[in-house]
N, C-alpha and C positions, 0 to 999 in steps of 0.2 A: 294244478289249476283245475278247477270245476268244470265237469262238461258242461257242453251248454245245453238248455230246454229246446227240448221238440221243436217251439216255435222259432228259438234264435237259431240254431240247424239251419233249421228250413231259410226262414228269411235270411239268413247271409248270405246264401248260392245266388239272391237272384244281384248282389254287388261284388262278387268275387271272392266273397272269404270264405277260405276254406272250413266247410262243415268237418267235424269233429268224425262224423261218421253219414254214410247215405242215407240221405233222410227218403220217405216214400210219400209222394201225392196221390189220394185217390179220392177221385167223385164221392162217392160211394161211404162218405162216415168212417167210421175207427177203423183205425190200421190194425194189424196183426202185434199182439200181444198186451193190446189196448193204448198204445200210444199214438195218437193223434195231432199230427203235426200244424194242421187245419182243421178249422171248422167252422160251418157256415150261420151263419144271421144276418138279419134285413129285414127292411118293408116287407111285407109280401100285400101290399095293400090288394092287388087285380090277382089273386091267388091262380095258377093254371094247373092242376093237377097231373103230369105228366108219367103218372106210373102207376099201373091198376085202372085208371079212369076207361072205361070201354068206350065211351061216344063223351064230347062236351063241344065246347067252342072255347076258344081261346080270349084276352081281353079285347081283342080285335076281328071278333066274328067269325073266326073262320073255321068250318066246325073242324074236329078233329078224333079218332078212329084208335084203338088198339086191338091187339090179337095176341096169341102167345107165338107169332111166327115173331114179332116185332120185340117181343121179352116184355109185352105189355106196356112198352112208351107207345105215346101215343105221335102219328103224324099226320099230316091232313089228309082229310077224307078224298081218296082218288075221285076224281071226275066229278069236285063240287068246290072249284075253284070260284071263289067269288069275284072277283075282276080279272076282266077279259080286255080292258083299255087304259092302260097306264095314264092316260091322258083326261080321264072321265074317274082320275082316285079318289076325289073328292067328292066324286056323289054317291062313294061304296063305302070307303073307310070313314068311318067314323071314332073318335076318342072316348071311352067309356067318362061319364062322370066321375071327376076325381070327389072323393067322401070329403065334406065340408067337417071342419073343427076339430080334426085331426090332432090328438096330444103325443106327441112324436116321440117327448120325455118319456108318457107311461109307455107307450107301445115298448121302445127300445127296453124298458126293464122289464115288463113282460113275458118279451121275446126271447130275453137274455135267461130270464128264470126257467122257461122251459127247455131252455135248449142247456144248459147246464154246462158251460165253457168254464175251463179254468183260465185266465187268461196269461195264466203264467207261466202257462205249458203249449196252450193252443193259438196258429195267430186266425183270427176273426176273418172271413172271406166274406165280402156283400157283392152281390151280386145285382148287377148293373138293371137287370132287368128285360133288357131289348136285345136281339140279335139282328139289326136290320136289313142285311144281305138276304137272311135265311126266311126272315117276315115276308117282303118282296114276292121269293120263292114259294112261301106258303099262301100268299093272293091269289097269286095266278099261274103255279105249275112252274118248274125248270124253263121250260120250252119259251113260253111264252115271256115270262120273269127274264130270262136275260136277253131275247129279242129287246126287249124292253131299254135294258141298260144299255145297249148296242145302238136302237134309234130314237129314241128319248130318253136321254142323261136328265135332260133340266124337270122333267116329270117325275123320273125318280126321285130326283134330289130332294126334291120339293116334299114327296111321300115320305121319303125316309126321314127330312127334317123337320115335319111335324109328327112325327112319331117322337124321333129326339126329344123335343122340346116337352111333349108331354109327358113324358119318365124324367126330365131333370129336378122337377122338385124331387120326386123320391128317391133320386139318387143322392143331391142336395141334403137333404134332410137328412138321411138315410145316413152319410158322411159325421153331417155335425153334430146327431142323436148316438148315434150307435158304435162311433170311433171305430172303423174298421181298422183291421193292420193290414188288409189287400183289397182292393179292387177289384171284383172279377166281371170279366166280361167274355162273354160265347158269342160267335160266329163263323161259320164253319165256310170259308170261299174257297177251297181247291179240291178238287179231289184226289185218287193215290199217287198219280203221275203229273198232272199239272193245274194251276189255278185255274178257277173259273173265269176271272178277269184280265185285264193287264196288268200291268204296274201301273201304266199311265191313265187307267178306266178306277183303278184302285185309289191313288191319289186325289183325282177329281170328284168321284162319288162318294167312297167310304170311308175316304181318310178324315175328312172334316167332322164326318159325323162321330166317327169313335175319341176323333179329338174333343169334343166338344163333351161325351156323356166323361171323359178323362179328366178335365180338364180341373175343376177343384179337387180331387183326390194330388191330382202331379201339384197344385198350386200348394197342398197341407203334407206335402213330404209321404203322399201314400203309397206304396207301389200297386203297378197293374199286373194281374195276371190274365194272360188271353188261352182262352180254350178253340183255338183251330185246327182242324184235322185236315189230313192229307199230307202233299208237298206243296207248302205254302211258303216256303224258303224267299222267294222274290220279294216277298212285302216285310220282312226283320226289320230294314232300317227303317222304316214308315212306324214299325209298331215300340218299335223304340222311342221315335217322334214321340208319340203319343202317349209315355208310358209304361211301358210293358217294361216288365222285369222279370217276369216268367211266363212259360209259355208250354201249355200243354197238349195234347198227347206226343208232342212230338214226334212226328211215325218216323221209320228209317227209311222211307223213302226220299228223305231231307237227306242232307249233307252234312249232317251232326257233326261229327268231328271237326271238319271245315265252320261251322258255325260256331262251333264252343271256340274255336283258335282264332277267326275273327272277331267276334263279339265280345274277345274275353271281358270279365268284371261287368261287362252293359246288360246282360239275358241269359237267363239261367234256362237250361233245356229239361223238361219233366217228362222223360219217356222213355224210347229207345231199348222198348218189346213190343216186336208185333209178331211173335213167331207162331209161324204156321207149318201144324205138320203134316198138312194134306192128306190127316185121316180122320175118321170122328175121335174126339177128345177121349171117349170110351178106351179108348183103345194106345193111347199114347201112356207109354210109364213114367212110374212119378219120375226117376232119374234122368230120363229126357227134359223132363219142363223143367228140372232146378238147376240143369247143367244151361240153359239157354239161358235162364235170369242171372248166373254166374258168366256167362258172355256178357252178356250186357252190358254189367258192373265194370267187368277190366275193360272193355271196351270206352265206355262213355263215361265213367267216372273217375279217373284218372285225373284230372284236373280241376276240379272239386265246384264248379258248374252247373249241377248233375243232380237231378232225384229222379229216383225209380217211380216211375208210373205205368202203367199196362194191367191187363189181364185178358181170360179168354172173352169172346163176345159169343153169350150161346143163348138159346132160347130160355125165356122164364121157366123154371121148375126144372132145368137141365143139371140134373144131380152130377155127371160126368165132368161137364163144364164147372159147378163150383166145388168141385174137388179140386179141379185143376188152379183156379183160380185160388184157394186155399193152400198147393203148394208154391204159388206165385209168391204171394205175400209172405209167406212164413220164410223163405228162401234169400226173397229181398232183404227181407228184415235182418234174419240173420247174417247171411254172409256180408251185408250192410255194413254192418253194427262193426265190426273189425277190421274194415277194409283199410282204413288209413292207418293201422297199427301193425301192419306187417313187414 
């Protein structure tokens, strides 16, 4: 029987069938040895430059700041929070003019010709556009942002649903132009030990909204991939609700194992390295970091559920760090590639 291509790999973890071999998810473009499981295209109609950009603002005004301590993404500029009253959003946020006469046809072949996908190797990730928890947070500060959710829900709701509303044509369009084979969507609500919400704060506010930007990708048989970090474990079956069939970085601060055995066949876990060897990367040997991504594997890929996702997180131009990260991959890759055949 014919192995299967990079992109059937990958998309069968997130319905249970077992992958041929461990495939690898990364942000970040071609995988190690040039196989690329994903790869990303979309609108980018409100472009935001998130990497190298030193100062901009974002499509929603808010300016935003890089440095090489941040690896050069960019986050909002400290202590220039544009809304200070969750109650008074609509006399601060405003919706950028969406561009009238839009050919969605050329754009999507356009986009396609630069980005040079084979699609019979790679599956297509568009991405959603909005991360509305973290927009919230980027208005008005941590601090204030979730005071917020806390004494005015129906004010959030209302900020985060016309934000929705104004990305669903181009997520719409974006669907019926450009065929994606995933969905993606980012929002980052927990940190390394617990959510920033409830369940019951999560359901009420954020669940409608990520159902709603979901909602014709689940109606056209697409799946959803959600990029949330930390221990986010509490909201799986919510995000299942809505979708999701993969789910990334997955930290081990989750319950991985307990989640793959629960959720079998429903959500595929994309992660499960986060190792830290509490020295500078300088100094760590390669046979340490490729004996951790060989943990990993017997560890979390056992039941075939499973892509390898991770690397170090080090300052931009940190030579130390993308060595290390270039045994990550090459490791993954390899010891991957033969796992189910032994």
């Amino acid at each position: 029987m014919a192995q299967r291509t990079p992109k059937e790999n990958y998309l069968g973890i997130g319905y249970g069938i077992q992958p041929d071999y461990v495939p690898l998810y990364t942000m970040f473009g071609e995988g190690p040895h040039g196989e690329t499981a994903t790869k990303s295209c979309g609108p980018m109609i409100f472009p935001m430059d998130y990497f190298g950009k030193p100062e901009g603002n974002d499509m929603w005004g808010v300016p935003y700041v890089a440095n090489a301590e941040t690896g050069f993404a960019s986050i909002p500029k400290p202590g220039a929070f544009i809304l200070d009253d969750i109650t008074r959003w609509s006399e601060v946020v405003k919706a950028p003019a969406m561009p009238e006469g839009i050919d969605w046809e050329l754009m999507a072949q356009r986009d396609y010709e630069k980005a040079n996908i084979d699609r019979t190797q790679s599956a297509v990730m568009m991405n959603a556009g909005l991360m509305p928890f973290e927009q919230v947070m980027a208005f008005m500060g941590f601090n204030e942002g979730l005071c917020a959710f806390f004494e005015e829900p129906d004010a959030v709701k209302e900020l985060i649903h016309y934000m929705v509303d104004f990305v669903l044509p181009v997520i719409e369009n974006g669907i019926e132009y450009y065929k994606p084979d995933i969905l993606y969507i980012l929002d980052d609500t927990a940190t390394q030990s617990n959510p920033f919400l409830s369940v019951e704060m999560y359901r009420d506010i954020l669940k409608p909204a990520y159902a709603k930007m979901t909602k014709l990708a689940m109606e056209r048989g697409i799946p959803v991939q959600f990029h949330n970090c930390g221990r986010c474990e509490d909201f799986i079956d919510d995000m299942i609700d809505f979708g999701v069939r993969f789910w990334d970085p997955a930290q081990t601060s989750n319950d991985l194992l307990g989640i793959q055995q629960k959720y079998k066949g429903k959500i595929a876990v994309c992660g499960g390295w986060d190792y830290n060897p509490g020295r500078p990367w300088g100094e760590v040997p390669e046979d340490e970091v490729r004996q951790s991504v060989r943990d990993s594997l017997d560890k979390y890929a056992i039941g075939g559920q499973y892509a390898f996702c991770g690397g170090a997180l080090t300052q931009f131009g940190d030579e130390a760090g993308m060595r290390v990260n270039g045994w990550v991959q090459d490791e993954a890759y390899t010891y991957g590639r033969n796992f189910y055949n032994k």
